[in-house]
Structures are given as C-alpha cells and as structure tokens.
N, C-alpha and C positions, 0 to 999 in steps of 0.2 A: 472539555473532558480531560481527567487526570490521564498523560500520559499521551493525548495525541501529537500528531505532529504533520506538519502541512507544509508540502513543499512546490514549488512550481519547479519539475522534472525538464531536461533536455530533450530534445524531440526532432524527429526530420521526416524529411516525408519525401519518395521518392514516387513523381509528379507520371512518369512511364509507366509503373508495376500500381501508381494506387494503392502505395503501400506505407504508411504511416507508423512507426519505431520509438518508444520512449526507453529510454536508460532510466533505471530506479539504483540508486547508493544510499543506503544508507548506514551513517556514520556509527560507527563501533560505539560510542561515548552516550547517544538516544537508544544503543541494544544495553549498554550495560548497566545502566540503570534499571532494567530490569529481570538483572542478577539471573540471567537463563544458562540452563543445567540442560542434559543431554533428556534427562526423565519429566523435565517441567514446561510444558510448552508455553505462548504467548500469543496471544490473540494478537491479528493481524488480518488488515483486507485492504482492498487497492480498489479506489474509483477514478475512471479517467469522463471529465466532462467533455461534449463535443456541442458546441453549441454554432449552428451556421448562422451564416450571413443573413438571412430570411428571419432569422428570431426563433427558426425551433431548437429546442433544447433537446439532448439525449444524454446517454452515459454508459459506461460498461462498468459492471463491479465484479469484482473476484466474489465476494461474498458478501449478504446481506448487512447489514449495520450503517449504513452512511446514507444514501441516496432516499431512502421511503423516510425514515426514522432514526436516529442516534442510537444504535442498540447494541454497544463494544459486546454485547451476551450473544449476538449472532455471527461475530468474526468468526473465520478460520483460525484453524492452529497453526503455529508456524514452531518449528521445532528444530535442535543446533544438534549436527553429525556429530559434532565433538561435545566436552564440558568447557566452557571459558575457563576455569580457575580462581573463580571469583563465589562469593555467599555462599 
C-alpha cells in the first residue's frame, strides 16, 4: 500500500497490574510527506497483534482497514491542531 508504514513499537508490560503499555512515535519526515493542513485530514489506524503461546491469534484495531481486509477507505481521520507550513 502507497504510503504505509510498519513498525515494531516499544512495549512493557507490568507483570503485578496485568497491564501491558506500547509507545507509538511517529516521525515527522513519514507525516510530512503527506503535506497535512489543519482542514485536511489523513487516514490513520493502529493494529496491535497479540498472539500466545498456545497459537491463538487475536488483535485490537483502532479502526477497520488492516486486520479482516486492506481497506486504507475504512481508516480513521487523523487531523494536525496546527498547519505544518508546508503544500
């Protein structure tokens, strides 16, 4: 897909609470390639795979498009408080 991007995220997980934390950065230089304006949004969605020990598979998604079907048409908007200054 024009314009995705795959990263394996930092993650921790604290073993007492059962609570499991990933950090998401992403780089200024993969947003600005898509020349976003404060009026123009950019499709955007986040899947975290969880796959155990046992071999079942699961996953959580922010929004449709990745896990059933490849459909960048079902992402979220994702939209900048500011203008960059840029296109």
């Amino acid at each position: 897909m024009a314009g995705c991007w795959t990263r394996n995220w930092p993650s921790g997980r604290d073993e007492q609470t059962a609570v499991t934390c990933y950090e998401a950065a992403i780089p200024w230089a993969q947003l600005l390639q898509l020349h976003p304006t404060r009026s123009q949004g950019c499709g955007l969605t986040i899947l975290v795979n969880d796959r155990d020990e046992e071999g079942g598979r699961g996953y959580l998604e922010w929004t449709p498009g990745i896990a059933l079907a490849k459909n960048p048409s079902a992402f979220g908007e994702l939209y900048f408080a500011t203008d960059t200054g840029i296109g």
